[in-house]
C-alpha positions as CSV (number, residue, x, y, z in Angstrom):
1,X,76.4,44.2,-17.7
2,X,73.9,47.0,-16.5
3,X,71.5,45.8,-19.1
4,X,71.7,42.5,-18.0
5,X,70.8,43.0,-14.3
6,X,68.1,45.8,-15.2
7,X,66.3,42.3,-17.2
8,X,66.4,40.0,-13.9
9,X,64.0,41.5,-11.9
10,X,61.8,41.5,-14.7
11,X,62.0,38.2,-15.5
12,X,61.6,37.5,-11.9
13,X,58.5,39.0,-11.8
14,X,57.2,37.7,-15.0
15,X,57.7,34.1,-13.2
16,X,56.0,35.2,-10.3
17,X,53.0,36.3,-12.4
18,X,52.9,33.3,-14.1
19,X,53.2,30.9,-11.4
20,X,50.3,32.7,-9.8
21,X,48.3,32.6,-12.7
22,X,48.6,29.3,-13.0
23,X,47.6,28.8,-8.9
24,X,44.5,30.8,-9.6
25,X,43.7,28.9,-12.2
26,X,44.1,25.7,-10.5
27,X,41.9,26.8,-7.1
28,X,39.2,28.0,-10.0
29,X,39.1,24.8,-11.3
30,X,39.1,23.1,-8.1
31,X,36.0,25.2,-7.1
32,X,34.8,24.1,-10.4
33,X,35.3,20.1,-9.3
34,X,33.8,20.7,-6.2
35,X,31.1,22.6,-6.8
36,X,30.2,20.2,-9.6
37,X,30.5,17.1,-7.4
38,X,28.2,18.2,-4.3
39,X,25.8,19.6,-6.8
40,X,25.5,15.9,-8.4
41,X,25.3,14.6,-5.1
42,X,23.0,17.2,-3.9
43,X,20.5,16.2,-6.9
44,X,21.5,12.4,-6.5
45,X,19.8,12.5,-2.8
46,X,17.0,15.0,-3.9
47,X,16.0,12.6,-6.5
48,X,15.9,9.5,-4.1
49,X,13.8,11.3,-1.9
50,X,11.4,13.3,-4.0
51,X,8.7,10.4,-3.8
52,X,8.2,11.0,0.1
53,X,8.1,14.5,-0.4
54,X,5.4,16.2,1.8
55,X,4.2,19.8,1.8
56,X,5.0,21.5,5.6
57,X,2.1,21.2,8.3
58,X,0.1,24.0,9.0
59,X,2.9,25.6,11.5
60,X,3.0,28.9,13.4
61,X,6.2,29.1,15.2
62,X,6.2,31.2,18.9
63,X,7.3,34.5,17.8
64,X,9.2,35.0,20.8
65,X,13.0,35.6,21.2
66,X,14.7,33.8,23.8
67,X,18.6,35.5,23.1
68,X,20.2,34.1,20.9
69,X,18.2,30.4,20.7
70,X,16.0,28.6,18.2
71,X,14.1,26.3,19.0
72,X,13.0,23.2,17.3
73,X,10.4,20.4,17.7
74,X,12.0,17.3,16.3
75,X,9.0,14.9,16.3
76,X,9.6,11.1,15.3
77,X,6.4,9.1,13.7
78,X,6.4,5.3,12.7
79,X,3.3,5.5,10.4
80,X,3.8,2.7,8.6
81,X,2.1,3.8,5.8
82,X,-0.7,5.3,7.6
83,X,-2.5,8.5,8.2
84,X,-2.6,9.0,11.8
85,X,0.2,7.9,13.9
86,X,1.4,8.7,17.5
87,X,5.3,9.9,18.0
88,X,7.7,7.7,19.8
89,X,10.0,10.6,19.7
90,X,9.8,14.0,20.8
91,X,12.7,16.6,21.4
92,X,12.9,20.4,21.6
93,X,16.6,20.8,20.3
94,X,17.6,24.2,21.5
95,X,20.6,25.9,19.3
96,X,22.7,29.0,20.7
97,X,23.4,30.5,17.3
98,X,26.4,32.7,18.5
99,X,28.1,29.8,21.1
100,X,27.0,26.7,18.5
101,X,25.8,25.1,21.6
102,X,22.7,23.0,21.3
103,X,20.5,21.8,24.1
104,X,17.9,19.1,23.9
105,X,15.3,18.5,26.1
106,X,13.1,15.3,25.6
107,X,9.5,14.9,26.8
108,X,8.2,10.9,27.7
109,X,5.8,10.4,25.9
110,X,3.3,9.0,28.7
111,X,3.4,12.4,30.4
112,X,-0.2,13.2,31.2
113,X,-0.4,16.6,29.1
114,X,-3.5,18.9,28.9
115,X,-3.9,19.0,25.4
116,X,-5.8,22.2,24.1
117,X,-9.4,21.6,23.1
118,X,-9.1,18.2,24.2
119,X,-9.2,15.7,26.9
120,X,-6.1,15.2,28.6
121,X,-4.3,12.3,27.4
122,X,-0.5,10.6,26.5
123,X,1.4,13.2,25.7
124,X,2.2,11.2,22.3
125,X,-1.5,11.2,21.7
126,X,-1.8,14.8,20.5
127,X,-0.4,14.7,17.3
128,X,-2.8,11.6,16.9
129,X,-5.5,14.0,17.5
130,X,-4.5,16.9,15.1
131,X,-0.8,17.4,14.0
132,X,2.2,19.0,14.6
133,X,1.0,22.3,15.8
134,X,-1.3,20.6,18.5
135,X,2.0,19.0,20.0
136,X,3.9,22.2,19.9
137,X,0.9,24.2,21.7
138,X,0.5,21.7,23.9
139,X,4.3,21.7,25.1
140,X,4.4,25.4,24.6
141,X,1.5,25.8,27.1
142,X,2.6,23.5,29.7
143,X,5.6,24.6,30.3
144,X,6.2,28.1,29.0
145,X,9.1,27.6,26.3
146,X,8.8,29.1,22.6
147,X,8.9,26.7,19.8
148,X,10.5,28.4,16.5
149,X,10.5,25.9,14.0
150,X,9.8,22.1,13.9
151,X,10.7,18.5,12.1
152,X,9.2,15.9,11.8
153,X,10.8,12.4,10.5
154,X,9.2,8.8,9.8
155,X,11.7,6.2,11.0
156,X,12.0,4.6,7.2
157,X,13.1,7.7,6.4
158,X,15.6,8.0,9.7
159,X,16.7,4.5,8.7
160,X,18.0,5.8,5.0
161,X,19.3,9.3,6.0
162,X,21.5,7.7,8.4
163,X,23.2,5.0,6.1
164,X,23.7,8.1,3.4
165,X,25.4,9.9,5.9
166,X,27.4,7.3,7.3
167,X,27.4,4.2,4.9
168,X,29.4,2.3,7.3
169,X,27.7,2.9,10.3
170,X,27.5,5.0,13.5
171,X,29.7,3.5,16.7
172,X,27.7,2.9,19.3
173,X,28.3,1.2,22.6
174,X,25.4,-1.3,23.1
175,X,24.9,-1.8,26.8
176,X,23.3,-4.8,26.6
177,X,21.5,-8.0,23.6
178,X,18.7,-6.0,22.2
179,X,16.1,-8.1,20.5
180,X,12.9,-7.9,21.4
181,X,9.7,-5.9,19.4
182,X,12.7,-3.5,17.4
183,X,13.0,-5.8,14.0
184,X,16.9,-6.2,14.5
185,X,19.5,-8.4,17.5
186,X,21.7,-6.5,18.8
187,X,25.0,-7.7,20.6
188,X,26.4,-6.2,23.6
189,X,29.4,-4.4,22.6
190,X,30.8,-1.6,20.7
191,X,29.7,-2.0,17.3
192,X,29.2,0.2,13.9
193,X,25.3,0.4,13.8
194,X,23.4,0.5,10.3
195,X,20.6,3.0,10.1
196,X,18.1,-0.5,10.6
197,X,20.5,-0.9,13.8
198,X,20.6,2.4,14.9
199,X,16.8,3.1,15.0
200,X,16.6,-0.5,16.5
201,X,18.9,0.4,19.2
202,X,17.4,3.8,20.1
203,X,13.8,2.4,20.0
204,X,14.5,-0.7,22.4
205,X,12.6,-0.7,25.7
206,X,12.1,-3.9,26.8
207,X,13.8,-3.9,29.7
208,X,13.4,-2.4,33.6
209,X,14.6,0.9,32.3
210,X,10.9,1.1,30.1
211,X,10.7,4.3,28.0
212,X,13.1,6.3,30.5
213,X,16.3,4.1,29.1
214,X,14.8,4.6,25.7
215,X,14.7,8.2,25.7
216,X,18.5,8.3,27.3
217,X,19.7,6.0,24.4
218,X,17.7,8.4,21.8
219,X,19.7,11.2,23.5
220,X,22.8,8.8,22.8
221,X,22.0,8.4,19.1
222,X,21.5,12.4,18.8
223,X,25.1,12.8,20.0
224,X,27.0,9.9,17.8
225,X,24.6,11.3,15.0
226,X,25.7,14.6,15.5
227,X,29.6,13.8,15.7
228,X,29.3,11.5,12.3
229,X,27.6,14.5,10.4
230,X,30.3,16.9,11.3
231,X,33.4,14.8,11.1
232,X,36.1,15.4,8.1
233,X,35.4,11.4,6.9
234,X,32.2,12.3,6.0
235,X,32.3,15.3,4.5
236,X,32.1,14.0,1.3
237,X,28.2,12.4,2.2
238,X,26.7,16.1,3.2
239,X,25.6,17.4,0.1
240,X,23.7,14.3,-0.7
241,X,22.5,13.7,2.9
242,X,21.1,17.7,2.6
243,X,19.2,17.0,-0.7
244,X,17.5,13.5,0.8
245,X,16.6,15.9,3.6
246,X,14.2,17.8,1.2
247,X,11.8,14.5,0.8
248,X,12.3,12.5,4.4
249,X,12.3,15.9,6.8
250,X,8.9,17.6,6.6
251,X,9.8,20.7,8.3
252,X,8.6,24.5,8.0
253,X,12.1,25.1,7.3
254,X,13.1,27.0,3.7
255,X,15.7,24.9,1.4
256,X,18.3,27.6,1.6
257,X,17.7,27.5,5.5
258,X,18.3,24.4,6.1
259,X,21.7,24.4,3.7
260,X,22.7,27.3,5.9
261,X,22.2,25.7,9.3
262,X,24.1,22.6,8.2
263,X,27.0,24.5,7.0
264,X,27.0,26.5,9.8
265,X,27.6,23.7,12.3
266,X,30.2,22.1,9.9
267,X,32.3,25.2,9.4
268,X,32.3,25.8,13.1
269,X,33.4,21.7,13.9
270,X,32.7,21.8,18.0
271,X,29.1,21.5,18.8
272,X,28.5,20.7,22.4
273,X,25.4,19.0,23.5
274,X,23.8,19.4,26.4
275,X,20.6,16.8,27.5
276,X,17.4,17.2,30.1
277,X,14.9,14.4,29.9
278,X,11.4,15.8,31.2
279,X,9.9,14.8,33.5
280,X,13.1,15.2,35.8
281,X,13.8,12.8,38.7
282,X,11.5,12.5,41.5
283,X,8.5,14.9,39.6
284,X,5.9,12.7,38.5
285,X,4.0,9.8,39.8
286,X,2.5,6.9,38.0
287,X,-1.1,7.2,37.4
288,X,-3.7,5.0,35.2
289,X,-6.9,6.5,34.0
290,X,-9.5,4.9,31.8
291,X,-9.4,6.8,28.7
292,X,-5.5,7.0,28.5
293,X,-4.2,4.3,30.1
294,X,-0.7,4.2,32.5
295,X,0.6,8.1,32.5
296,X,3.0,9.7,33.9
297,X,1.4,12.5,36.1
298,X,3.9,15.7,36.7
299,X,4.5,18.0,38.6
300,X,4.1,21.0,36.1
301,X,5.5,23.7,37.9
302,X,8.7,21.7,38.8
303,X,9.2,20.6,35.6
304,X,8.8,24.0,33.6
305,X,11.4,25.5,36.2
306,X,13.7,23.0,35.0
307,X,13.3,23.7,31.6
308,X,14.0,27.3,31.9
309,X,16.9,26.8,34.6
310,X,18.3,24.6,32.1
311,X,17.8,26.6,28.9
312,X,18.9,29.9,30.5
């Protein structure tokens, strides 16, 4: 009888010690699956992208901390194939990398900017004129904010990164029919948007609103971008959305880097947005000069308070 209950416990824990064996096994080879599968997809968008590969601009990011914030130009080109193009979209997207929160200011693109080494002209105009780091000293010197990093997107490229992430489209709320000059009709009406749609919908300013309701509906698209990116339904898209990344964003950003930033804002699954449209209500005037056309004339000082009100 003693001999008999002395081998329970032994057998007990020769169960136990299989079963778990078998559970490590299993989460190995689950890691395995996994690992496997966003690696295939990783490569699958890599390779569809490697064609419009570009080498980064020549970029010197402000060295300047500002706490715990990075700060990046996201610049938005339709070049249609050419070499010099103007951007329809410009955005410092401001990340808190301890709070995940991420501000993002856009800049109109008739703002009458003092472009160094150059006339003044369109704010749009200066990467026209030389580039990436002509826009980014040019904002940096009017109003005082460091620029870290940038990227820089053709909207073909927007079009096909968006349908990889989200293959049946982003929700959107369309305020109103859409047709005009943006290649696509849109319906009033809440509506899944293809990446065609989307860029259709955030481009649109044919209306009284002008370029001020086009840069609040780009602010719109940044939001329901963001939230389709980070939701558990497409979790599955990431890995191949990351490697198409590495041909259609040119950015001064490393591969590993960019990886990292997406996973961090996955892992942590809240990321608040905050918006500021410069030039702010009631600090600019509408001015028309010979060489540049109708501008937006601002009040500098005004505007780069509201910036730093809004950033600190």
């Amino acid at each position: 009888m003693d001999e008999i209950q002395e081998h329970q416990p032994r057998r007990k824990r020769k169960k136990k010690f299989k079963r778990g064996r078998f559970l490590s096994f299993l989460f190995f080879f689950l890691l395995l699956a996994v690992g496997a599968y966003a690696f295939t997809q990783y490569t699958s968008g890599y390779n569809l992208a490697k064609d419009a590969k570009k080498e980064p601009a020549d970029f010197t990011g402000d060295v300047r901390e500002q706490g715990q914030r990075e700060n990046v130009l996201v610049l938005g080109v339709d070049s249609r194939g050419q070499d010099k193009a103007r951007t329809d979209t410009m955005m410092l997207v401001s990340w808190d990398r301890e709070s995940n929160n991420v501000k993002i200011i856009s800049f109109m693109r008739d703002i009458y900017a003092e472009i160094p080494g150059y006339k003044s002209y369109k704010l749009n105009t200066a990467y026209y004129l030389d580039g990436v780091q002509l826009v980014t000293d040019t904002i940096e010197n009017m109003f005082d904010v460091p620029i870290h990093h940038y990227a820089l997107i053709d909207f073909s490229s927007f079009e096909t990164l968006v349908d990889i992430v989200t293959p049946e489209g982003i929700p959107i709320n369309v305020e109103k029919d859409m047709s005009e000059k943006i290649g696509v009709t849109l319906k009033k009406g809440q509506q899944n948007l293809s990446g065609e749609e989307l860029l259709g919908y955030a481009r649109f300013r044919s209306d009284a609103e002008g370029d001020f309701g086009r840069v609040a509906r780009q602010q719109i698209v940044m939001e329901a971008l963001k939230d389709e990116i980070l939701s558990v339904k497409n979790l599955r898209n990431i890995p191949k959305f990351v490697g198409a990344t590495e041909g259609y964003i040119e950015t001064d950003y490393s591969k590993s880097d960019k990886l990292k930033r997406v996973m961090d804002a996955s892992v942590s699954g809240n990321v608040e947005i905050e918006k500021l449209t410069i030039p702010v209500e009631g600090s600019y005037t509408n001015k028309s000069y010979s060489h540049a056309g109708s501008v937006l004339e601002i009040d500098k000082e005004r505007n780069k308070k509201a910036i730093s009100d809004f950033l600190e």
